[in-house]
PAVEXKE-683915 format. One line per field, with one value per atom (N, C-alpha, C): residue in three letters; x, y, z. Coordinates in Angstrom, 2 decimals, padded with zeros to 5 digits, m for minus. Atoms other than C-alpha are relative to their C-alpha. Layout:
N
rest = Ala,... .
east = X,... .
north = Y,... .
up = Z,... .
REM end
This chain:
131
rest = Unk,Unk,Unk,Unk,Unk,Unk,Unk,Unk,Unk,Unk,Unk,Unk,Unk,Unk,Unk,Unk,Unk,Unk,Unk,Unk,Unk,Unk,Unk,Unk,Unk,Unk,Unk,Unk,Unk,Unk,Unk,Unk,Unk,Unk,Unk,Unk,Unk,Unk,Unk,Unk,Unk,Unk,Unk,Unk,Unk,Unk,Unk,Unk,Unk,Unk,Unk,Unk,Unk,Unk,Unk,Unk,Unk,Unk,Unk,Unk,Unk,Unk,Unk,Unk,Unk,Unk,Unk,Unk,Unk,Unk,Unk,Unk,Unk,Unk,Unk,Unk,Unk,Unk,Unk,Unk,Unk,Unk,Unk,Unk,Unk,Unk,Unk,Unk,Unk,Unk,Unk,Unk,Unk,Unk,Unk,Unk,Unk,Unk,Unk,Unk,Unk,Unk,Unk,Unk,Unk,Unk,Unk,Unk,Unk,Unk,Unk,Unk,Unk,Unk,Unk,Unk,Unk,Unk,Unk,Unk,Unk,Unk,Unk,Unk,Unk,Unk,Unk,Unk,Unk,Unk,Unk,Unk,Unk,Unk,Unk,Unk,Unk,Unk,Unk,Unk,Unk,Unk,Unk,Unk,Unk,Unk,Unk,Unk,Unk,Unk,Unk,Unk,Unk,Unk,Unk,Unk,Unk,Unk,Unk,Unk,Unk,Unk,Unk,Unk,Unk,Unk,Unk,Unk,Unk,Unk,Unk,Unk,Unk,Unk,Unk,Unk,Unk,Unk,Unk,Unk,Unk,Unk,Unk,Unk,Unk,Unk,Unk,Unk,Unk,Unk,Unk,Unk,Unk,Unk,Unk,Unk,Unk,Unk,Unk,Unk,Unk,Unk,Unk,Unk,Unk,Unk,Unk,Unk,Unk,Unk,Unk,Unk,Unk,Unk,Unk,Unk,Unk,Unk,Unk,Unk,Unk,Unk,Unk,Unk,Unk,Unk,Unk,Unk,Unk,Unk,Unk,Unk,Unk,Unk,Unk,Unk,Unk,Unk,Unk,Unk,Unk,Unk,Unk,Unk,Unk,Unk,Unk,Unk,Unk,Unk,Unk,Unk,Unk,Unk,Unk,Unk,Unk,Unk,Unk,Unk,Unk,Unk,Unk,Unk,Unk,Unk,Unk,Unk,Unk,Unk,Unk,Unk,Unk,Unk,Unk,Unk,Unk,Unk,Unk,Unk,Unk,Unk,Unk,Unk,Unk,Unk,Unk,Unk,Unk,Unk,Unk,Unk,Unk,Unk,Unk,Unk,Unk,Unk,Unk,Unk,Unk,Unk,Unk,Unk,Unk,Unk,Unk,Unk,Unk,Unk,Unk,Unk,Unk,Unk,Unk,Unk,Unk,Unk,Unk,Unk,Unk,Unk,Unk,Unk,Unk,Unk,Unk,Unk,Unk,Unk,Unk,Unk,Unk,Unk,Unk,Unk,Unk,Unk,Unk,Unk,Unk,Unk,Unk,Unk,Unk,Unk,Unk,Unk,Unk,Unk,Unk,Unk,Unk,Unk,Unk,Unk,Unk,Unk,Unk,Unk,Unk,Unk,Unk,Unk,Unk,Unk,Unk,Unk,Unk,Unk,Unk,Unk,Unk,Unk,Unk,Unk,Unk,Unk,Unk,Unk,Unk,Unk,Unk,Unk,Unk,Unk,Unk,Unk,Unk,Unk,Unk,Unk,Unk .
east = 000.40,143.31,m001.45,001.89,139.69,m000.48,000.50,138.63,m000.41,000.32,139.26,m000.86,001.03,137.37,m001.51,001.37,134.69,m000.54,m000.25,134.78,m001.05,000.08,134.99,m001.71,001.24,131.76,m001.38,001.25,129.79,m000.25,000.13,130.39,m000.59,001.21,129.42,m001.01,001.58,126.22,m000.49,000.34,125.80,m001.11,000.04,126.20,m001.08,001.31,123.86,m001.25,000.81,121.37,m000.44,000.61,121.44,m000.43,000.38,121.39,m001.61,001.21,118.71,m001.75,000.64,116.74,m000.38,m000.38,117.42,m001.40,000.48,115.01,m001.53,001.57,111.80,m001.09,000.77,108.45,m001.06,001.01,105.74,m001.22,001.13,102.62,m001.22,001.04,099.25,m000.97,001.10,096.93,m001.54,001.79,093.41,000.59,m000.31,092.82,m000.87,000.70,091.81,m000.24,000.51,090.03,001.04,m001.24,092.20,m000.23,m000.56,091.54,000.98,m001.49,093.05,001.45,m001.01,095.96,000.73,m000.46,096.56,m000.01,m000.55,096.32,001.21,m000.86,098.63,001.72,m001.56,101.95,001.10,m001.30,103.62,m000.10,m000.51,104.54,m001.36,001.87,100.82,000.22,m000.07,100.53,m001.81,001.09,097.15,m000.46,000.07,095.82,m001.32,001.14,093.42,m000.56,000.85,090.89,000.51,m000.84,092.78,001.32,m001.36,095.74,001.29,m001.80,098.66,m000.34,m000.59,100.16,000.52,m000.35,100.86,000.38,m000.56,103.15,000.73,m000.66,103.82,000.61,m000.68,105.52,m001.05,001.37,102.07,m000.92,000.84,099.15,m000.67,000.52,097.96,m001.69,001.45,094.48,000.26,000.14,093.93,m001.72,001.81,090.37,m000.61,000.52,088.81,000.41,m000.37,090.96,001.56,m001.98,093.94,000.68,m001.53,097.28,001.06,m001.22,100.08,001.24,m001.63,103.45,000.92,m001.42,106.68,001.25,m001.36,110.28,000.76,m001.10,112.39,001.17,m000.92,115.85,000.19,000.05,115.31,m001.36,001.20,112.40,m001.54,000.95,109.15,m001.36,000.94,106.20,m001.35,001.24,102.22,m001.12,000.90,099.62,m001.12,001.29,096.09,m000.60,000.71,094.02,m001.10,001.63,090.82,m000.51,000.54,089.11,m001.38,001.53,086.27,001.18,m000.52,089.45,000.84,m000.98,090.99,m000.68,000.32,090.40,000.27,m000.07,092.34,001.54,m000.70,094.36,000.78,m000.86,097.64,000.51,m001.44,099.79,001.16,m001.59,103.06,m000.42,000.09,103.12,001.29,m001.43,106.05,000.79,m000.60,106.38,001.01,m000.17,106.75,001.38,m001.14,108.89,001.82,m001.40,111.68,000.36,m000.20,111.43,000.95,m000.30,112.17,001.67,m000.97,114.87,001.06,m000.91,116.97,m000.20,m000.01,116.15,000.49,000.12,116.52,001.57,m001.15,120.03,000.85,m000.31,120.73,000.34,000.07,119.87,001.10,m000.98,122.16,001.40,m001.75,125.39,000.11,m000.49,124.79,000.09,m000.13,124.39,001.56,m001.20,127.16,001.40,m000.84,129.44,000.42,000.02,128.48,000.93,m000.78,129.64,001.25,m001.23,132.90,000.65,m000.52,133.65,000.34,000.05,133.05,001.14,m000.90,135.45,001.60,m001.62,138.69,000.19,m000.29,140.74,000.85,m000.46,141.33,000.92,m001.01,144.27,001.00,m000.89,146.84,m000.62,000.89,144.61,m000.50,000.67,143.39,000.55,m001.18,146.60,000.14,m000.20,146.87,m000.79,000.47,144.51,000.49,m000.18,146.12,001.99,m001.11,149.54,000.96 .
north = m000.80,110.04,000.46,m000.20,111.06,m000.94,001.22,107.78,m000.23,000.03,107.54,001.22,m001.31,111.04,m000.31,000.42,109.60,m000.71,000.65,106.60,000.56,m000.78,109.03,000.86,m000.61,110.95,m000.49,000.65,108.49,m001.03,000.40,106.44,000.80,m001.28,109.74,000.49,m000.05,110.01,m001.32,000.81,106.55,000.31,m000.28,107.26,000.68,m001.48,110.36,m000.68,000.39,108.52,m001.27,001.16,105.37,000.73,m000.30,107.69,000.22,m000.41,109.19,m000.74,000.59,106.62,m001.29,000.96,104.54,000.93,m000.47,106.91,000.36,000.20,106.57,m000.67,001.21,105.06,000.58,000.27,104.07,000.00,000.31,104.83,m000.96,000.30,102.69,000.78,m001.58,104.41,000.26,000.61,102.79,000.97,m000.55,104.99,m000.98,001.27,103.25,000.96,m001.11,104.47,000.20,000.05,105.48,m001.03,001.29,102.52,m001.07,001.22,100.10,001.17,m000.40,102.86,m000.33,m000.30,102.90,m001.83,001.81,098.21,000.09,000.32,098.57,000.19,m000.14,100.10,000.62,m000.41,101.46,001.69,m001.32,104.89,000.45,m000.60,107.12,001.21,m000.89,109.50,000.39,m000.53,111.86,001.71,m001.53,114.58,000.57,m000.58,116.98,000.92,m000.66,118.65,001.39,m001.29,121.99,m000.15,000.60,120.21,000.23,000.11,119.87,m001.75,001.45,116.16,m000.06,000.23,115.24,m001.56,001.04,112.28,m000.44,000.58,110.21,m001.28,001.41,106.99,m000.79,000.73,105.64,000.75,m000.81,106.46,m000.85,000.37,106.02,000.24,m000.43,105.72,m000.08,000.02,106.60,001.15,m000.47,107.25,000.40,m000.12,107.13,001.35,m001.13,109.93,m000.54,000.45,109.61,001.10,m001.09,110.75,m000.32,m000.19,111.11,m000.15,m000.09,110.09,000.38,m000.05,111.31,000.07,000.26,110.81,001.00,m000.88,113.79,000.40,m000.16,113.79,m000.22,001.18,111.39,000.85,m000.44,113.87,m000.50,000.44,112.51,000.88,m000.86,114.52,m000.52,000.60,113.87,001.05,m001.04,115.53,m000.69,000.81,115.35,m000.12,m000.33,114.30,000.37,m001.11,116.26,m001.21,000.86,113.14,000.80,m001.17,116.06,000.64,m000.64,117.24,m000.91,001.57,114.01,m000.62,000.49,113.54,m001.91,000.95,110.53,m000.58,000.57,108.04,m001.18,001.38,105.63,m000.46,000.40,103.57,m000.37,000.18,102.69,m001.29,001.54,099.66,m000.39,000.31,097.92,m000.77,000.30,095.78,000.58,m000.78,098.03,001.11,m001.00,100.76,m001.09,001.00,097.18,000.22,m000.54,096.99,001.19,m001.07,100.36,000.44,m000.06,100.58,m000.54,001.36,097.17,000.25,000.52,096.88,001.35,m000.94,100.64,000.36,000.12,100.98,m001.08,000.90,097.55,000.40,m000.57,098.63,001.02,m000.89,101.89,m000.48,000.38,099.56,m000.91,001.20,096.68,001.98,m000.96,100.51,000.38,m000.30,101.78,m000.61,000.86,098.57,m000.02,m000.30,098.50,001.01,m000.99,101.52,000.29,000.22,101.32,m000.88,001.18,098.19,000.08,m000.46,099.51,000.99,m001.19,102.14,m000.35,000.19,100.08,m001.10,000.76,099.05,m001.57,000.79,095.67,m000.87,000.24,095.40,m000.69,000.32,095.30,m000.50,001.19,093.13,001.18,m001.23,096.96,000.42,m000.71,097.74,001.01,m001.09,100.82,001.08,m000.68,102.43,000.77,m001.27,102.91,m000.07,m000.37,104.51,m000.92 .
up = m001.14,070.59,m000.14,m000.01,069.12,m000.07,m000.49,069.51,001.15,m001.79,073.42,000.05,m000.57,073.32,m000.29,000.06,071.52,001.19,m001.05,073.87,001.28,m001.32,076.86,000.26,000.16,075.62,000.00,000.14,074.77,001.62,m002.39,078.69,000.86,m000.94,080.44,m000.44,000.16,078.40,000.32,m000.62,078.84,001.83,m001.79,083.10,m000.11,m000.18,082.75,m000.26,000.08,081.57,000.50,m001.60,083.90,000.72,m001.36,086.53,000.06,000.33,084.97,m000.12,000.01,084.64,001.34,m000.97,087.74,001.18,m000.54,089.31,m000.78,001.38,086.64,000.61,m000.86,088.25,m001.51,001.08,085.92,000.59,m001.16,087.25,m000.95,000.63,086.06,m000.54,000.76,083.92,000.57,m000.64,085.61,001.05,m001.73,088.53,000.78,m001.16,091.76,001.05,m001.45,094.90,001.00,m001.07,097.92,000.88,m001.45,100.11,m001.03,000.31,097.46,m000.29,m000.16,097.16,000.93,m001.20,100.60,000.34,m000.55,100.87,m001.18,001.16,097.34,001.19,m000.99,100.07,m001.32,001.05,096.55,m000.18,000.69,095.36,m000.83,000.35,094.57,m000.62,000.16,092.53,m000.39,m000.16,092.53,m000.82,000.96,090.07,000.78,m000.72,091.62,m001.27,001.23,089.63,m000.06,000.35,089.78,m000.39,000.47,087.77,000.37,m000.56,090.18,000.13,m000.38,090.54,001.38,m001.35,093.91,000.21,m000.05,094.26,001.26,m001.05,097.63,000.05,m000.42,098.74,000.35,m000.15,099.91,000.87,m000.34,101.16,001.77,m001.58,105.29,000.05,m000.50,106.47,001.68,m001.26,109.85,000.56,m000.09,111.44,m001.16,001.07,108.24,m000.71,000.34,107.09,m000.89,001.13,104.25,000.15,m000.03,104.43,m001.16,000.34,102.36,000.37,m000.33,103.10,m000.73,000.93,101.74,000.63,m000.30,102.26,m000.66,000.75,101.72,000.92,m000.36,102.26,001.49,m001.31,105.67,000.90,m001.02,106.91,m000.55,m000.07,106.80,000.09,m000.22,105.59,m000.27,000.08,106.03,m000.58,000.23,104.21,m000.49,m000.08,104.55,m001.21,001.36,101.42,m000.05,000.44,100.31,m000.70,000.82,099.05,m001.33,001.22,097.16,m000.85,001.46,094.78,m000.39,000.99,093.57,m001.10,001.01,090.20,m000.39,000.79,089.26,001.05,m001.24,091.66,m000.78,001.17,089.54,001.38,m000.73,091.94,m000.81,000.60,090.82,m001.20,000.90,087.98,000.26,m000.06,089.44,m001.08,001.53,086.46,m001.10,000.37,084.27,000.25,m000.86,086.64,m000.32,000.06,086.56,m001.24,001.31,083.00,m000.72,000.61,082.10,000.86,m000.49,084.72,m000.06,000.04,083.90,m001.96,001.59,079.80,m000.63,000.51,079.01,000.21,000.04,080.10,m000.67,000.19,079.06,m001.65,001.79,075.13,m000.18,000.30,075.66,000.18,m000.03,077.02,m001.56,001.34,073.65,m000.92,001.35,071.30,000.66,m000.30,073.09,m000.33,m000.22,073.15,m001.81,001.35,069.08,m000.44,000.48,068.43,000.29,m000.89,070.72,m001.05,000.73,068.61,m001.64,001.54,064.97,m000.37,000.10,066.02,000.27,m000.26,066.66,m001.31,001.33,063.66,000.40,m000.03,064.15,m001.01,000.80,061.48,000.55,m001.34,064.43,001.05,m001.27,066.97,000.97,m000.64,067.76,001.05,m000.65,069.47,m000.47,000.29,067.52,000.49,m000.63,069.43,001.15,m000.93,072.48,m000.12,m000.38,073.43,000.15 .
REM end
């Protein structure tokens, strides 16, 4: 029975940390000006010289003026950018963002599966485990 609890403990940290990670973006470290932000169409994030991060879905030009898009919870918000306090401009590294999303869980199901496996006595064809 502490076996399946182990089991049980180690699956829902597993979960917690897919979830957790299923939502991870990697941004590039080079910054780039806002017009190639705004032809890139990916996920922007923007440090302003008074160190807040400001992270959108992409970036709009319209009449030589940038915007901000974001997507929250289906409402749609626009905010204008101050091109005189933008320090430093990443877009997304989608590469990367896949990577970390697909290989990083992948590593925690083979440790997981390991350890799951080390833990049943295969004397009895590891029928003694359950009930």
């Amino acid at each position: 029975m502490k076996a399946r609890e182990k089991n049980f403990k180690a699956m829902a940290l597993f979960f917690a940390i897919l979830i957790l990670f299923q939502s991870c973006t990697v941004y590039q470290s080079a910054s780039v000006t806002l017009d190639e932000a705004s032809k890139s169409n990916t996920k922007v994030r923007l440090k302003t010289f008074d160190n807040q991060s400001l992270k959108f879905d992409r970036i709009e030009v319209s009449n030589n003026k940038f915007f901000g898009i974001k997507k929250n919870s289906g409402d749609r918000s626009i905010v204008l950018i101050e091109k005189d306090n933008i320090e430093k401009i990443q877009v997304k590294d989608k590469s990367a963002s896949m990577i970390l999303t697909i290989a990083f869980p992948l590593i925690v199901v083979t440790a997981l599966l390991l350890i799951v496996s080390s833990n049943i006595d295969y004397g009895n064809g590891g029928l003694d485990q359950f009930p």
